[in-house]
N, C-alpha and C positions, 0 to 999 in steps of 0.2 A: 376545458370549462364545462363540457356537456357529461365526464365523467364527476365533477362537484358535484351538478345538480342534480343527478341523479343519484349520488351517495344523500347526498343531504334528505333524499325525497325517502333513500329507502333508511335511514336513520328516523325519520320522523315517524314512517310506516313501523315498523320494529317497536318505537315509543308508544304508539297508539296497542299496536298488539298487548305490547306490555303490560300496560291501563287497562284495559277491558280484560282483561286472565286475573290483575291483581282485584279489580270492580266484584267479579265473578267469585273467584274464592272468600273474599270479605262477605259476601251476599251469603257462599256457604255455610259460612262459620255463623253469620248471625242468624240462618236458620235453623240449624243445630242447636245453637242457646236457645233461642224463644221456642223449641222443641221438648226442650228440658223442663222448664218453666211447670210444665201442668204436674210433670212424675214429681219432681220435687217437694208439688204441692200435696200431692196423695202420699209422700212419705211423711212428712212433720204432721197430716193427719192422722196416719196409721202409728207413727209414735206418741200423740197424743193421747191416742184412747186407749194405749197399750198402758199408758203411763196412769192415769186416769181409773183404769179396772185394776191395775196394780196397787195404787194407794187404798182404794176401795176394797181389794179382799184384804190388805195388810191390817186395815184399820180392823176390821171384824175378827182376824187374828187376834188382833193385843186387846181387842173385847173379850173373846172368849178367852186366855190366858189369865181371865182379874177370874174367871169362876174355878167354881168346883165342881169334880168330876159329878156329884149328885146334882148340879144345878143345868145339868142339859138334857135336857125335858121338854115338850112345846109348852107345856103349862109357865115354866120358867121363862124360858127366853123370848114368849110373846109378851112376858110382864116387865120384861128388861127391857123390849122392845127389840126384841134384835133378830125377829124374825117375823115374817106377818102373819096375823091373823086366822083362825082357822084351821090349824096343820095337828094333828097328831103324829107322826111320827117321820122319820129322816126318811131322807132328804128334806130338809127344810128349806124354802124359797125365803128371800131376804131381797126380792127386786124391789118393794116398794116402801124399805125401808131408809132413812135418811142416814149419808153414813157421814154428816159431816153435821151439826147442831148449827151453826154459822150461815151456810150455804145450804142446806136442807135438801142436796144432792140424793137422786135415791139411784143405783144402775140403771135402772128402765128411765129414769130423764136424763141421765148424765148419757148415756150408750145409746146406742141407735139398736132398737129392737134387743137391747139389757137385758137381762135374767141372771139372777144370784141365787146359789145352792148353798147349804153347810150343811155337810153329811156327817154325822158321827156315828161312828165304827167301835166297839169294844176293842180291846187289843190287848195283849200279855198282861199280867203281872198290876193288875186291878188299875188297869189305865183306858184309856179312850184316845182313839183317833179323830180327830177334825180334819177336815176335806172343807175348802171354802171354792169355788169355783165361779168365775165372773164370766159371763157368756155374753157377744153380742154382732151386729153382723157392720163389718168396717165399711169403710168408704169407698173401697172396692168394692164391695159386695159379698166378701169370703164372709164366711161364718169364722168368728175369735173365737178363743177362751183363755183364760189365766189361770189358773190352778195353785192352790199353794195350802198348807196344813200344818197342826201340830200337834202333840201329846198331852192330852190332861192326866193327872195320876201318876200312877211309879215311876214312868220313866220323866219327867219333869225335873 
């Protein structure tokens, strides 16, 4: 009789171990998750504003794509609008331009510390290179950029 109750005592001790190992790892796990929680959130923001600078130099893209190699000039493209104010010659700043008619988004309000270039470059064969380059500093704190370009003239 005195070997039962002492099996039954060390069976219930064993359960109790059991419980508090299984208490403890559930406790791990769920600190792990609510760990994750903040990077997750610094990724869907650094893919936002990647996504965001990316529609932004595309859009200035298939702006300059409607012109002609002679119509890139500051004289022109501050009358188009599509560059600001002020600039004589390349690099042209485009931060404080809107690049969406609708939402009147310009990179310096869409971007955290925004800055927008269009560089144009002569290049072979009576053509030009555009250079559109969106700059800004993420949520992390890194300094971005997006860069993207295309051919006016011969090669077109």
């Amino acid at each position: 009789m005195a070997n039962r109750a002492r099996t039954r005592r060390q069976r219930k001790g064993a359960l109790l171990i059991d419980v508090l190992i299984g208490v403890f790892m559930l406790t791990l796990a769920a600190a792990a998750f609510f760990a994750l929680i903040p990077m997750i959130h610094k990724s869907q923001t650094v893919a936002k504003e990647e996504s965001v600078a990316q529609a932004m130099a595309q859009r200035m893209v298939e702006q300059v794509q409607m012109l002609q190699r002679s119509d890139m000039t500051a004289v022109t493209l501050t009358k188009l609008n599509l560059i600001d104010t002020g600039q004589s010659q390349p690099p042209y700043s485009f931060s404080n331009i809107p690049m969406d008619q609708g939402s009147r988004y310009s990179p310096s309000q869409a971007l955290r510390a925004g800055t927008a270039t269009l560089d144009v470059n002569p290049a072979d064969a009576n053509s030009m290179r555009v250079d559109v380059t969106i700059s800004w500093k993420s949520a992390t704190g890194k300094n971005r950029s997006f860069k993207t370009g295309t051919i006016l003239g011969g090669y077109q």
